[in-house]
C-alpha positions as a Markdown table, in Angstrom:
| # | Residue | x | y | z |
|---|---|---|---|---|
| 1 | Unk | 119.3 | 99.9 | 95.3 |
| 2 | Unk | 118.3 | 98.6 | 98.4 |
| 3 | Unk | 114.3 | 97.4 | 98.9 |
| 4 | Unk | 112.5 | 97.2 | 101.9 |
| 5 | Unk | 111.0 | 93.9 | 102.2 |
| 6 | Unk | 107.7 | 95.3 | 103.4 |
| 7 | Unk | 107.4 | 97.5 | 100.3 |
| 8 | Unk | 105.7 | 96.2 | 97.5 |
| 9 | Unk | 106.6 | 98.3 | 94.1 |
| 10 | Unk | 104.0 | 98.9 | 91.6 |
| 11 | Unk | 104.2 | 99.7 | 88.5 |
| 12 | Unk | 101.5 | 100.9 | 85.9 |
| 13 | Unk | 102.0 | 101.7 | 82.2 |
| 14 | Unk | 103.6 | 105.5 | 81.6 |
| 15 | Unk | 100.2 | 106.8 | 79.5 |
| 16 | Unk | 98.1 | 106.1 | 82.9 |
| 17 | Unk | 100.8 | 107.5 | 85.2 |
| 18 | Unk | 98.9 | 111.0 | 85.8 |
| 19 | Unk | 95.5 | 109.3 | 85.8 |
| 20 | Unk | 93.6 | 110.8 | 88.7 |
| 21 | Unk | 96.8 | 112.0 | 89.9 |
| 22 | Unk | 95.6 | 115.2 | 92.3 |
| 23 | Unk | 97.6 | 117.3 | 95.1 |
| 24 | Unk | 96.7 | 117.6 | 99.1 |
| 25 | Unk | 97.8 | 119.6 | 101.6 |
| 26 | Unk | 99.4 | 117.3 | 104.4 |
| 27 | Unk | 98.7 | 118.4 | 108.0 |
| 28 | Unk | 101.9 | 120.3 | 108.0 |
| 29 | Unk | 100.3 | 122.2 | 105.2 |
| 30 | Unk | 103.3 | 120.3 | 102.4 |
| 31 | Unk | 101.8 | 120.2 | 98.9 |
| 32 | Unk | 101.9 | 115.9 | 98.4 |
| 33 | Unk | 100.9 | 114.7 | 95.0 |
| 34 | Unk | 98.6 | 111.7 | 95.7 |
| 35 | Unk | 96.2 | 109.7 | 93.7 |
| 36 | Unk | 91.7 | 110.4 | 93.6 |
| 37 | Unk | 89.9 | 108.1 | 95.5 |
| 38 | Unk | 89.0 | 106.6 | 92.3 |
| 39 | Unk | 92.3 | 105.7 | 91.2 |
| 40 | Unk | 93.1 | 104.3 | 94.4 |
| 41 | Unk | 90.1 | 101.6 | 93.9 |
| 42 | Unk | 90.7 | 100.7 | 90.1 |
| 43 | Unk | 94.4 | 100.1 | 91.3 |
| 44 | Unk | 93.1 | 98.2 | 94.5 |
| 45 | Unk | 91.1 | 96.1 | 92.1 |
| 46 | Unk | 93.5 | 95.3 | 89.5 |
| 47 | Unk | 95.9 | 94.5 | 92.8 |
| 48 | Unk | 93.2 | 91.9 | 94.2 |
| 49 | Unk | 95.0 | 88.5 | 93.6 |
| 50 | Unk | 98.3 | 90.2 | 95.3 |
| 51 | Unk | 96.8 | 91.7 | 98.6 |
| 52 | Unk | 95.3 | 90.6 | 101.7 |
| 53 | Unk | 91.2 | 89.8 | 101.7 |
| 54 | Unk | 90.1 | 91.9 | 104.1 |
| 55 | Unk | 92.1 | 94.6 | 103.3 |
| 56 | Unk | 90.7 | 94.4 | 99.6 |
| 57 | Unk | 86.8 | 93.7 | 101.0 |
| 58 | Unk | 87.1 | 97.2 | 103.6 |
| 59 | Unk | 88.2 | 99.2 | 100.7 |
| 60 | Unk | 85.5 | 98.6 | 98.4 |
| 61 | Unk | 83.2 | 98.7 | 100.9 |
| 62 | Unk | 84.2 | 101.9 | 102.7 |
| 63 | Unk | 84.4 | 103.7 | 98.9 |
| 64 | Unk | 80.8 | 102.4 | 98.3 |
| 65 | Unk | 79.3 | 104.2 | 101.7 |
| 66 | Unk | 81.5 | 107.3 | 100.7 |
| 67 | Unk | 78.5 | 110.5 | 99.7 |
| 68 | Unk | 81.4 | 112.2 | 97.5 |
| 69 | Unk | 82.4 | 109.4 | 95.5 |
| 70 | Unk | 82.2 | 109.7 | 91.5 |
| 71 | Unk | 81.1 | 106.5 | 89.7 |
| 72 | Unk | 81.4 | 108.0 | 86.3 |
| 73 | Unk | 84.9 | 108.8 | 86.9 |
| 74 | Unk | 85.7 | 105.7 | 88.6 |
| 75 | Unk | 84.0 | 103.7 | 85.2 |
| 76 | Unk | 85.9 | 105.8 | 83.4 |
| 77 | Unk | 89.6 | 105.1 | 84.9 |
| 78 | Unk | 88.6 | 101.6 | 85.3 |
| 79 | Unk | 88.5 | 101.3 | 80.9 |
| 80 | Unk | 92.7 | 102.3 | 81.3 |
C-alpha cells in the first residue's frame, strides 16, 4: 500500500470508532460520514504533542467562541 507522505494515519481503539460519528450532506448534496465537533476536539487534544501549535491553539479557540457547542458531550467523549 502506498502512503502519501503528507497523510498522517490515525488510529483510535475499535469500541470508540462510532463515537460522535454523525452524517452531512456535502455541497453536492453526497451523504459523507464525518465526526461531531466534539470528537474532532477530544481527538485534536489527544493529537497535541504530534501537530503544529497554532493549528492546535485556533482549534480550541474557535470551538470555545462556537454558540452551538455541547460541553457535556464534549466531557463526556473526552472520559473514552
Amino acid at each position: 500500500m502506498r502512503q502519501d507522505k503528507n497523510v498522517v494515519l490515525h488510529y483510535v481503539k475499535r469500541e470508540i470508532l462510532n463515537l460522535g460519528l454523525t452524517t452531512i450532506d456535502s455541497p453536492f448534496g453526497m451523504k459523507i460520514r464525518t465526526y461531531d465537533i466534539e470528537r474532532t476536539i477530544c481527538d485534536i487534544i489527544k493529537a497535541r504533542k504530534h501537530m503544529d501549535k497554532e493549528i492546535f491553539t485556533k482549534a480550541l479557540q474557535r470551538y470555545s467562541k462556537m454558540k452551538n457547542k455541547d460541553l457535556l458531550k464534549l466531557m463526556k467523549y473526552a472520559k473514552n
